[in-house]
C-alpha positions in Angstrom: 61.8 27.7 19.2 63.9 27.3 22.4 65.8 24.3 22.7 65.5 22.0 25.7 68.4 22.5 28.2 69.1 18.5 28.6 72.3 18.6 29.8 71.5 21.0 32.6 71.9 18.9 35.4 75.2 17.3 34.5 78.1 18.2 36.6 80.9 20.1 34.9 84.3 17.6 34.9 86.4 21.0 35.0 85.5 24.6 35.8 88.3 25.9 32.9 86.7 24.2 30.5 83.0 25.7 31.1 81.4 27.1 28.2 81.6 31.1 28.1 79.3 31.2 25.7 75.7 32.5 25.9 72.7 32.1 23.7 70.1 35.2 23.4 66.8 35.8 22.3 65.9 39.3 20.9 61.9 40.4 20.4 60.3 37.4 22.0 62.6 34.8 20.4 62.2 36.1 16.8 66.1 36.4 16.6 68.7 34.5 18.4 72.3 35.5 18.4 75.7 33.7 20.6 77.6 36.4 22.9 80.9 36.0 24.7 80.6 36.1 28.6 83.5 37.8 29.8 81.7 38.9 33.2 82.9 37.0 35.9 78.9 36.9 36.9 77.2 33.8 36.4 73.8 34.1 34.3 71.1 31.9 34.0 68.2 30.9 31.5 65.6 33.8 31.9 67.7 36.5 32.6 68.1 39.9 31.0 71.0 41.3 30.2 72.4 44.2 28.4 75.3 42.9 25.2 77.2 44.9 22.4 75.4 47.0 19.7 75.8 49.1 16.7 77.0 52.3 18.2 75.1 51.6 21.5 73.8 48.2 23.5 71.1 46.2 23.0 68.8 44.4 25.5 67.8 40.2 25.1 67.3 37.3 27.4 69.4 34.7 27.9 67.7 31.3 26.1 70.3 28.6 27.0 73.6 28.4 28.7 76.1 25.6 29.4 77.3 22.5 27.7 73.9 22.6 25.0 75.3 26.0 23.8 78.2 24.1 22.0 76.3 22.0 20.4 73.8 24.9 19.3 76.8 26.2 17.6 78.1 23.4 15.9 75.2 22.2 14.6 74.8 26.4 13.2 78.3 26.0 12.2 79.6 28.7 14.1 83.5 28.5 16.6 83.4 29.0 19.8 86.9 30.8 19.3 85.6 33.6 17.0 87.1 36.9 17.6 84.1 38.5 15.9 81.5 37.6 18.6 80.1 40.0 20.7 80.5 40.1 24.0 77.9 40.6 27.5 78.6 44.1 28.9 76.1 43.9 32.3 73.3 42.3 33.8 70.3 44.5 32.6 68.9 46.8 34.9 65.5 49.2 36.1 66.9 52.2 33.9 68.3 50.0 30.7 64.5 48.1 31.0 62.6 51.4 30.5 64.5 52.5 27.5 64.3 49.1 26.3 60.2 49.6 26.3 60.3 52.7 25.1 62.1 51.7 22.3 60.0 48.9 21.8 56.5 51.8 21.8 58.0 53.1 18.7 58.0 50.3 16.4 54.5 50.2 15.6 54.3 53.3 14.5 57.7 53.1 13.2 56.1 50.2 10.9 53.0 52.7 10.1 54.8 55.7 8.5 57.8 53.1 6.9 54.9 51.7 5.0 53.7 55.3 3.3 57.2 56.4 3.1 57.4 53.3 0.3 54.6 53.8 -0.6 55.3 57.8 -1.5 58.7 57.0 -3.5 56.6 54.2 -5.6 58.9 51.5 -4.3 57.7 47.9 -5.2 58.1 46.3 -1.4 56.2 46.0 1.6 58.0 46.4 4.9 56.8 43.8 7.2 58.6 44.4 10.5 60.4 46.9 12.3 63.0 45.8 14.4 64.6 48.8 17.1 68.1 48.7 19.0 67.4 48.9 23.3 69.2 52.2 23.3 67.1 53.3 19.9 70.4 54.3 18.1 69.7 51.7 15.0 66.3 50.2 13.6 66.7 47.1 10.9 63.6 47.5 8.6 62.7 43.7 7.4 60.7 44.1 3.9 59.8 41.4 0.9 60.0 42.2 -2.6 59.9 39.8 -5.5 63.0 41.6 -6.9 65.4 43.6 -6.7 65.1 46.9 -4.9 66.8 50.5 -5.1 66.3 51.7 -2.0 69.1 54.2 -1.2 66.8 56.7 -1.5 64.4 55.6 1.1 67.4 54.7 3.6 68.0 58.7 3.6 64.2 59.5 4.2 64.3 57.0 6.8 67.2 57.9 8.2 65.9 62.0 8.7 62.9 60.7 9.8 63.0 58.3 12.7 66.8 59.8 13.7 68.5 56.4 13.8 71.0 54.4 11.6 69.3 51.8 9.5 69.6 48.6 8.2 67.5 46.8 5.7 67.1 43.2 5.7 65.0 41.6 3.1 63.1 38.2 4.0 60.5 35.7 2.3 56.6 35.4 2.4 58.0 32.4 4.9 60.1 34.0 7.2 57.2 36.8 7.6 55.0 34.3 8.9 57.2 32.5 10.6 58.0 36.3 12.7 53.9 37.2 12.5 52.7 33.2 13.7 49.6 31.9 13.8 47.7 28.5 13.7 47.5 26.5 10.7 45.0 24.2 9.4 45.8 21.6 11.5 44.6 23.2 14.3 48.7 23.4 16.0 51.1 26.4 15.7 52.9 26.9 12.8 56.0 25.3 12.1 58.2 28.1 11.1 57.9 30.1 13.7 58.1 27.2 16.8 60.7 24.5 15.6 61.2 25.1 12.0 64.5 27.0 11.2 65.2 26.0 7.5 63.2 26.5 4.8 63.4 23.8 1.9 61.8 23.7 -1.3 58.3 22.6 -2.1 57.1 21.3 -5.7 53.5 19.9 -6.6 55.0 16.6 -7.0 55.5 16.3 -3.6 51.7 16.0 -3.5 51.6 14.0 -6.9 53.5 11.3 -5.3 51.6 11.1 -1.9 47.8 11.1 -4.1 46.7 14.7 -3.3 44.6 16.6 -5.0 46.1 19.7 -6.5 44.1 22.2 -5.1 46.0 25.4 -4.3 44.0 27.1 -1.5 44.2 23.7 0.4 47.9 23.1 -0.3 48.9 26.6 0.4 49.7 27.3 3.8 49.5 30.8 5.7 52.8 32.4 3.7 50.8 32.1 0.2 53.4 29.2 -0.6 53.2 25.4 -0.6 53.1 23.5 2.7 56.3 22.8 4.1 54.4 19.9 5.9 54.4 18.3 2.4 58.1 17.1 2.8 57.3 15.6 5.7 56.3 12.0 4.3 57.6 12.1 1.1 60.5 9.8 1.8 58.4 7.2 2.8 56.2 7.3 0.1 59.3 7.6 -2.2 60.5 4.5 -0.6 57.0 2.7 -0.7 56.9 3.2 -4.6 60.3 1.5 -5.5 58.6 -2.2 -5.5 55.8 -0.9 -7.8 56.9 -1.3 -11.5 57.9 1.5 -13.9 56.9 2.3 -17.2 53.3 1.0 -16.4 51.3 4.4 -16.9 49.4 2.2 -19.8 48.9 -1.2 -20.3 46.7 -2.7 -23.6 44.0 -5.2 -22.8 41.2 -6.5 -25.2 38.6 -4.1 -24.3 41.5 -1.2 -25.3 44.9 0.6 -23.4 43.9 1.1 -19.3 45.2 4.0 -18.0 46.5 4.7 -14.6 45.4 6.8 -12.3 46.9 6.2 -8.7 48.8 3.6 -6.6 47.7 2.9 -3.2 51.3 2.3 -1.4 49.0 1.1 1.5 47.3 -2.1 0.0 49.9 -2.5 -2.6 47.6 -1.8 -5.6 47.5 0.0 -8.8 44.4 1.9 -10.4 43.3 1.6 -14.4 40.7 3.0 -16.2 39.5 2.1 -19.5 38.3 4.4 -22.0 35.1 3.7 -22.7 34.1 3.8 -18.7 34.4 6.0 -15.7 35.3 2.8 -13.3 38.0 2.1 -11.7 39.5 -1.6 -11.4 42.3 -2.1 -8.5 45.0 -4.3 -10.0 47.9 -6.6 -7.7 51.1 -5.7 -8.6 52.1 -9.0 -9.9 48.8 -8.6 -12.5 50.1 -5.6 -14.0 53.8 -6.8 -14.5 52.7 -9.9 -15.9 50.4 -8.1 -18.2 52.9 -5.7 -19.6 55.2 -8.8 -19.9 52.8 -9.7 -21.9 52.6 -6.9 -24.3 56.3 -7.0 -24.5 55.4 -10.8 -26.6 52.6 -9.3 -28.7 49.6 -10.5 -26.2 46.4 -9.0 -25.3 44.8 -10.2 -22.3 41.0 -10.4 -22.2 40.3 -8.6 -19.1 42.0 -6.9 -16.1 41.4 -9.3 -13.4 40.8 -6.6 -11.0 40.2 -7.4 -7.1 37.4 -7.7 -5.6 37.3 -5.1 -2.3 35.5 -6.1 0.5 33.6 -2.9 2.0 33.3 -3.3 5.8 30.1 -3.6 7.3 29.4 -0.2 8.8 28.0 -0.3 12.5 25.1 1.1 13.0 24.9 4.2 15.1 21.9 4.7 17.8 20.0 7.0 16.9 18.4 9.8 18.7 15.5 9.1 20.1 13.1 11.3 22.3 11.8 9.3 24.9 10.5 11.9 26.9 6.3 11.3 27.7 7.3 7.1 27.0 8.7 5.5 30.4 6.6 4.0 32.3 7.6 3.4 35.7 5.7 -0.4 35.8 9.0 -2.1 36.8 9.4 0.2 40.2 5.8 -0.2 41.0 6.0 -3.8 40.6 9.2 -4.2 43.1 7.5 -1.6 45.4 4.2 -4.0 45.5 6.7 -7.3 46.2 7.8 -5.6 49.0 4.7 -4.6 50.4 3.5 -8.5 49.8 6.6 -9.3 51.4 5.7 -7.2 54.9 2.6 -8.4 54.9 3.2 -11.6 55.2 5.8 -11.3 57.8 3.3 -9.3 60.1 0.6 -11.3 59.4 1.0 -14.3 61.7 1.9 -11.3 64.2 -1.1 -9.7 64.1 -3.5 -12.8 64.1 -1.7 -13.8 67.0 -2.8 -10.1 68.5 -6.2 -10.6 67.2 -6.6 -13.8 68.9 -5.3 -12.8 72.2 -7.9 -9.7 72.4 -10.7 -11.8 71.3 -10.7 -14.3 74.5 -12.4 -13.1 77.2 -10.8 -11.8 80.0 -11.2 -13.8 83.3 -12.3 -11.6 86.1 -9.1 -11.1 88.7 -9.9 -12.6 92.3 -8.7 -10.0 95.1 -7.0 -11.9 98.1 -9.1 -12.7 101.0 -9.5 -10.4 103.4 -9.4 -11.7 107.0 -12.0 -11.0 109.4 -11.0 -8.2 112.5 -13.0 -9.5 115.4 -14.2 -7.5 117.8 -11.3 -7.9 120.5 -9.0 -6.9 117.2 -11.1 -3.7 116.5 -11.0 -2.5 120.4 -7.5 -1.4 121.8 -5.8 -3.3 123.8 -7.2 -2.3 127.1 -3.4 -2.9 128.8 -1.8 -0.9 126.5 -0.7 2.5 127.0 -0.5 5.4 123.9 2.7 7.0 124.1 2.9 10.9 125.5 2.9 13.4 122.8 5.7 16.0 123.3 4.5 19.7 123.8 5.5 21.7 121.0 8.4 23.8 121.5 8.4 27.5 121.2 11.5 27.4 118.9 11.0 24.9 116.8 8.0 24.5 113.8 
């Protein structure tokens, strides 16, 4: 998993003091190594670069750099004054890419014919990953075994076989996963191979203690092993179960000895069975210790006094029901016949008013009276001359 680079915005107090050393990421963060920068180039998270090999160089990118590098290497354990580290020989470039993917072709079928090599010398081991230098001049084979393995043998076949130098590393069911991946049954990605980087020890008690049923398929995760997630929460409930009392696996009542079964950490109660029934009677804590004080004086209560448990009232969910074929659309014909009512009566004073006024009868219209012309209007005036009428011109229409 690659660490978040919080301190990359804080300024540096002196340019001496700077941290020359790089962290890199080999086959898509599988491996992570620190290397020395003795280039006077400055690198940044992303980029590739080529650093020191076996017998050759080797090809990663750069995961963190700065201040948060130290403290990578602390909390690893590691000094930033080791003469041992390796050191940055370049920035990577187009040529040292292309051998770096052609290197990185071979592996697969590197992993192929590794596997019936092993398989031919009757070796009891299965090699899981194959692992190839940029510059193709080393391979490190990564295999499980349940023991021990003499396989000096197989580094010679190996070694006149795929023309390299190799290296054998062997690793656990959980460091396999953690390099194949995958989603677990919790639906996230696994652990081990996103944050998880050290792999404690898991026991069925861890599941005893938090109530689980011991079923191996569901407590195993991807690796074959027990869940690391089962450490999670087992401080707490190791810490919940100190105020419940000890020695309390039995206790002796009149109806015979009630046996324990669980303690719910939650509601602070403890479990009993008797032995002539199947059901279970929830004690208080302060019931069972002064019962087994009790029993400590020779006496045998007459019954458990267990709690009574309120269930809760479920809800009950709506059903599904198909109403397809049974709404009726009554309620938008009834507000479409208000509103039509509601018209109505506005425009009916309107149109009565209309109906009235073309029901009257209409009064015939009385023309003007027309005066009389008498006979001396009729005749021209007898002193009055017409004016001339001009001749029509021959250039004008």
């Amino acid at each position: 998993m690659n660490a978040h680079d919080w301190l990359m915005n804080m300024p540096v107090a002196d340019v001496m003091d700077e941290c020359k050393v790089v962290e890199i990421s080999f086959s898509n963060g599988s491996r992570k190594d620190f290397f020395r920068n003795t280039t006077l180039q400055h690198f940044e998270k992303g980029d590739m670069v080529c650093v020191e090999g076996v017998s050759g160089f080797d090809l990663g990118e750069i995961s963190l750099t700065g201040e948060i590098v130290r403290l990578q290497m602390k909390k690893k354990g590691i000094e930033e004054a080791n003469p041992e580290m390796k050191k940055i020989l370049r920035r990577a470039g187009d040529r040292d890419v292309e051998t770096w993917r052609h290197s990185k072709s071979r592996e697969k079928e590197a992993v192929i014919r590794s596997r019936a090599i092993a398989k031919q010398l009757k070796l009891d081991m299965k090699i899981s990953q194959v692992e190839m230098q940029a510059d193709s001049r080393k391979a490190t084979f990564f295999y499980i075994a349940d023991g021990r393995v003499d396989f000096r043998e197989l580094i010679k076949v190996y070694a006149s076989e795929f023309k390299l130098k190799v290296e054998m590393r062997q690793i656990g069911a959980r460091q396999e996963s953690a390099k194949v991946g995958g989603i677990g049954s919790c639906g996230r990605e696994l652990c081990c191979s996103t944050w998880l980087s050290e792999f404690k020890s898991v026991n069925t008690t861890a599941a005893r203690y938090q109530n689980l049923s011991i079923n191996q398929t569901k407590l195993s995760g991807q690796c074959g092993r027990l869940k690391c997630c089962l450490n999670y929460e087992l401080d707490t409930y190791l810490d919940a179960l100190q105020g419940f009392p000890d020695n309390c696996d039995s206790i002796q009542v009149a109806k015979g000895n009630a046996s324990l079964i669980k303690k719910d950490i939650f509601k602070n109660l403890m479990w009993y069975v008797l032995p002539d029934s199947n059901k279970q009677y929830p004690l208080t804590i302060e019931r069972v210790r002064k019962i087994k004080s009790l029993n400590h004086q020779g006496v045998i209560p007459e019954e458990l006094e267990a709690v009574e448990l309120t269930s809760k009232v479920k809800e009950a969910e709506p059903e599904f029901v198909e109403l397809v074929g049974q709404i009726s659309l009554r309620s938008l014909d009834k507000a479409d016949k208000k509103k039509k009512q509601k018209q109505q009566q506005q425009k009916g004073p309107q149109q009565q008013q209309q109906r009235q006024q073309q029901q009257r009868p209409q009064k015939p219209q009385q023309s003007p009276p027309q005066q009389q012309k008498g006979p001396q209007q009729n005749r021209p005036n007898q002193g009055q001359q017409r004016p001339p009428q001009r001749p029509n011109q021959p250039g004008k229409k």
